[in-house]
C-alpha positions in Angstrom: -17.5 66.8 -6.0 -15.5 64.4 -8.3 -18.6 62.0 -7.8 -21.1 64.7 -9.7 -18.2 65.4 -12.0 -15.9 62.2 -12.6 -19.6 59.8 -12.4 -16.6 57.8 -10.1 -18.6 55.2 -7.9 -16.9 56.8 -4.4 -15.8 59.3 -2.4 -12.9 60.1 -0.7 -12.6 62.0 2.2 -9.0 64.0 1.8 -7.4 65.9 4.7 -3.3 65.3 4.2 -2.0 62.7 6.1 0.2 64.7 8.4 -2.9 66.8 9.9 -3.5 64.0 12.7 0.5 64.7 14.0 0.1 68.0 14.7 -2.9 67.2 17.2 0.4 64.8 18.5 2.4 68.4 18.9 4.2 67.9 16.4 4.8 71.5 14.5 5.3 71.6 10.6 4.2 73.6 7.7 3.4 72.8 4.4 6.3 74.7 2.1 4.8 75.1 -1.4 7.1 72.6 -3.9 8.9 70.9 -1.0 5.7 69.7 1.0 5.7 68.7 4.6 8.5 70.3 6.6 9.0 69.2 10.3 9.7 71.9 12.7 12.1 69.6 15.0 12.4 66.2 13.9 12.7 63.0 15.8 15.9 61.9 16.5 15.7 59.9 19.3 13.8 57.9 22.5 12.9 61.2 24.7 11.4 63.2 21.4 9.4 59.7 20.3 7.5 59.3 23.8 6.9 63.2 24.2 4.2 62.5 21.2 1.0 62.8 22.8 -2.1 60.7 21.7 -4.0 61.8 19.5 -7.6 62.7 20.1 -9.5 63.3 17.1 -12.7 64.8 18.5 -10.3 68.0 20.2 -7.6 67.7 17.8 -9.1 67.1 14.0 -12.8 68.0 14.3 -12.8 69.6 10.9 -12.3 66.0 9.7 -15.0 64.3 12.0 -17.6 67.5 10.8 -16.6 67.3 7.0 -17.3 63.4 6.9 -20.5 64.2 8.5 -21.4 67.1 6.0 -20.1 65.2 2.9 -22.2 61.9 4.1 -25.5 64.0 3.8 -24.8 65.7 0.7 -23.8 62.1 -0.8 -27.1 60.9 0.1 -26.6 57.4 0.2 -25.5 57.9 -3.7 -21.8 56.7 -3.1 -19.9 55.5 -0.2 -17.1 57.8 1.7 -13.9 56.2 2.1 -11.8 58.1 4.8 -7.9 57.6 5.2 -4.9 57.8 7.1 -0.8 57.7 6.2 0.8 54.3 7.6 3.1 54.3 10.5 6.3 54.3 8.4 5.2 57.1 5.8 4.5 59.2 8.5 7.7 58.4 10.4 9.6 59.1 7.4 8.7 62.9 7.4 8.7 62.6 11.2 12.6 61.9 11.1 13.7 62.8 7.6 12.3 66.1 8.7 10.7 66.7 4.8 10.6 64.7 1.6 13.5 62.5 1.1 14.2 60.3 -2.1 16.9 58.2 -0.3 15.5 57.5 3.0 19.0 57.7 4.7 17.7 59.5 8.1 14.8 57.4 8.4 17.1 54.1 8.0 19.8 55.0 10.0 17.7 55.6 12.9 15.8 52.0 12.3 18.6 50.3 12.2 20.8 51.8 15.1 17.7 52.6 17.4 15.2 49.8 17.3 13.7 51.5 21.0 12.9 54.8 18.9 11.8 53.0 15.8 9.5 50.7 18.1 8.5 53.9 20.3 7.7 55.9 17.7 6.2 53.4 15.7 3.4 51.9 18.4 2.6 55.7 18.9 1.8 56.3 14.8 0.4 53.3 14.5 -2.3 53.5 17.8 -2.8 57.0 17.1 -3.9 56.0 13.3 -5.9 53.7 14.5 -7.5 56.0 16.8 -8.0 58.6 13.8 -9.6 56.5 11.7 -11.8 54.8 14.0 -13.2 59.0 14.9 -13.6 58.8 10.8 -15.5 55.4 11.0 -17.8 56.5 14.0 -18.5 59.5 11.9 -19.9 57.9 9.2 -17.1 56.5 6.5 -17.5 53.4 5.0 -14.7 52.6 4.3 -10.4 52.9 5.4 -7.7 53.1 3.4 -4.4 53.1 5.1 -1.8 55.1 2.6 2.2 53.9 3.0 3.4 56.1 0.0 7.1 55.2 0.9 7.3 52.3 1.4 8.4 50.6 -1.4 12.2 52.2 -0.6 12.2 49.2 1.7 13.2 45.2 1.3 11.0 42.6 2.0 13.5 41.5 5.0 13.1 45.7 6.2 9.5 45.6 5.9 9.2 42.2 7.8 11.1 43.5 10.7 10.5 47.1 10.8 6.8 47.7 9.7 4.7 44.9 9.2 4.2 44.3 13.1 2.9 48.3 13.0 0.7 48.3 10.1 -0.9 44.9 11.3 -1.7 46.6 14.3 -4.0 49.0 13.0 -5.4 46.3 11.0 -6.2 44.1 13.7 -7.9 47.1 15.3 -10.3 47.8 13.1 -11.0 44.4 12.3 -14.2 44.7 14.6 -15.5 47.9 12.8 -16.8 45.6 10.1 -16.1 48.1 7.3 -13.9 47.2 4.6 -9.7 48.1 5.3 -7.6 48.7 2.2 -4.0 48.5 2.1 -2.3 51.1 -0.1 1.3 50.9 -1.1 3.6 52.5 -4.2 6.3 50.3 -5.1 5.3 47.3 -3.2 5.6 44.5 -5.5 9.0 42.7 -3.7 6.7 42.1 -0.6 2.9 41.8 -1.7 2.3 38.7 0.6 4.0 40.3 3.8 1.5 43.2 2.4 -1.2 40.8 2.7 0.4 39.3 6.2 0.0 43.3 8.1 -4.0 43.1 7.0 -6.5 44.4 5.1 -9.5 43.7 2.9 -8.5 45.0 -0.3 -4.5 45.4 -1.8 -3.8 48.5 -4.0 -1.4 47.9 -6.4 0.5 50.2 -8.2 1.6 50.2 -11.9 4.7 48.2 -11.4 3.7 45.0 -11.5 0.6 43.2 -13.8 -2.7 43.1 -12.2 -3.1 39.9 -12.7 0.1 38.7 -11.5 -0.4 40.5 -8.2 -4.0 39.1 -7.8 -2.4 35.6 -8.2 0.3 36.6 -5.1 -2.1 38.0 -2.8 -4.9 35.2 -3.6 -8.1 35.5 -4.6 -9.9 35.9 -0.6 -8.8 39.6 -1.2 -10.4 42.4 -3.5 -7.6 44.5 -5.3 -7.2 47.9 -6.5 -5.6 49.5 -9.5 -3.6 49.6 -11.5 -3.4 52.3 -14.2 -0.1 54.6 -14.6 -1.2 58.0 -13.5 0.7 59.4 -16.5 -1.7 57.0 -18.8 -4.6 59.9 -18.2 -1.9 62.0 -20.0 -1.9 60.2 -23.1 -4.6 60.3 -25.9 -7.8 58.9 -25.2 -7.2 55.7 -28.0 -4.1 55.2 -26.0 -5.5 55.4 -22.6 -8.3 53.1 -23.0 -5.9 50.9 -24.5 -4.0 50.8 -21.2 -7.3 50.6 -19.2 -8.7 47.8 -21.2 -5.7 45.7 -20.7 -6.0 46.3 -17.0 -10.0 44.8 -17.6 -8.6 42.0 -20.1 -5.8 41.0 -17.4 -8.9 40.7 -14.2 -11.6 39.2 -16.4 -14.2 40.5 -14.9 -13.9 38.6 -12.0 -15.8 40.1 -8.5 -13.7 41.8 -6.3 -11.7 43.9 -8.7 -11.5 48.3 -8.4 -10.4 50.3 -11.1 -8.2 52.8 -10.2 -5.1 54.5 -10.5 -2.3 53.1 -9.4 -1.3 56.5 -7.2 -2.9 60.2 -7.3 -4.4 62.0 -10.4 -1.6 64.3 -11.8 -2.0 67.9 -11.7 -2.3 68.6 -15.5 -4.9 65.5 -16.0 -7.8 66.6 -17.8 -10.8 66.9 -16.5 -12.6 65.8 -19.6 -10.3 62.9 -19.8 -11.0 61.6 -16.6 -14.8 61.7 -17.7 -14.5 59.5 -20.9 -12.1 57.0 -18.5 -14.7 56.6 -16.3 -17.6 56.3 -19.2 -15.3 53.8 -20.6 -14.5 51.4 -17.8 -18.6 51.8 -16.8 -19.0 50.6 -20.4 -16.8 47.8 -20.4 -17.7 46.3 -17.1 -21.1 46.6 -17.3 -22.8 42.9 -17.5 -25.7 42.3 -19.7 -28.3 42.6 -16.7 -27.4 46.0 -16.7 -27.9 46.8 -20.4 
């Protein structure tokens, strides 16, 4: 596991974030280079209430038993985070009908069919909340809620179209006590109606400063972030070069999580990642420690 390999500090439960719609009978397949490809997307009203709820105990118990096994074999050496996609990411291949770059399905239909959108859109996001709730009862210790698309959206679009959504799985699991993080990619126009839908902790991609995103979302929230992926590419000077800027810009101050600012690229080195790691333990390591 990555935390015997990478010496990370966590875990991460991964099962793709479309596994929970097919419980909803939704039928895709995974197309090798293309990704997700929906069977018969959703186009309007009818096809958005014939999603059925999802129950994760009948419908994902692979998940449920793998958080379970992994929890024992991590022995109380790192916590689990578990995860779900957001209500919009998921809509997007839900109505795109695969990966999309321009977004023009997935817009059309929010903007000419707010009953769909809001259909479709309480059903993702009460079915999320379900999902990771089976995760938490299992044993995670932590949620992270992934929107990888939204960024193609304005703050005025994400105000009206997905913030209610998103802060509706927030709210939920508000009363679970464990901590919620908010993961976006391209999110910088609308961090503080990011930090509006919820959460504990605020992922921020490599778009923006660290610093200057800690100062928008204010200091009540942890963050998370923010190296380039491709960063892990470059030579190691030049890496922890990157990574010690990221350290310079939080100072040290509690509530910060290194990390990258989306997935690890394929063709990252495995002995990279190690020094990374070894390096950012290094640097952040206070003198109580030594």
């Amino acid at each position: 596991m990555p935390v015997q390999v990478l010496g990370v500090d966590a875990a991460i439960m991964f099962a793709d974030i479309m596994l929970p719609v097919e419980g909803m009978g939704v039928k895709l397949k995974i197309e090798e280079g293309i990704g997700p490809v929906i069977k018969e997307p959703i186009t309007n009203t009818r096809a958005a209430r014939a999603l059925e709820d999802l129950d994760p105990k009948s419908d994902v118990p692979f998940v449920l038993d793998s958080v379970r096994l992994v929890k024992k074999l991590l022995d109380g050496r790192a916590p689990l985070i578990g995860f779900s996609g957001a209500p919009f990411t998921i809509a997007s291949y839900l109505i795109e009908g695969r990966p999309t770059r321009d977004f023009s399905k997935v817009k059309s239909l929010m903007y000419r069919d707010q009953k769909t959108w809001r259909v479709l859109m309480e059903k993702l996001a009460d079915s999320m909340t379900t999902y990771l709730q089976a995760q938490i009862d299992a044993g995670i210790d932590a949620v992270q809620v992934f929107d990888s698309w939204v960024g193609c959206l304005s703050p005025q679009d994400y105000r009206s179209y997905v913030l209610p959504y998103s802060q509706r799985i927030f709210k939920s699991l508000e009363r679970s006590g464990v901590p919620r993080i908010h993961f976006g990619t391209g999110t910088s126009n609308f961090l503080d109606e990011m930090k509006q839908a919820g959460g504990d902790v605020f992922s921020v991609d490599w778009r923006i400063p660290i610093d200057a995103a800690w100062r928008r979302l204010g200091y009540d929230v942890a963050v998370q972030g923010n190296l380039d992926p491709a960063a892990v590419l470059a030579d190691i000077d030049v890496l922890k070069s990157f990574a010690g800027d990221i350290l310079a810009r939080t100072g040290g101050r509690s509530g910060h999580i290194f990390n990258l600012g989306h997935g690890m690229l394929p063709e990252a080195s495995v002995k990279t990642v190690v020094e990374l790691v070894k390096f950012v333990h290094e640097s952040t390591r206070t003198s109580d420690q030594r």
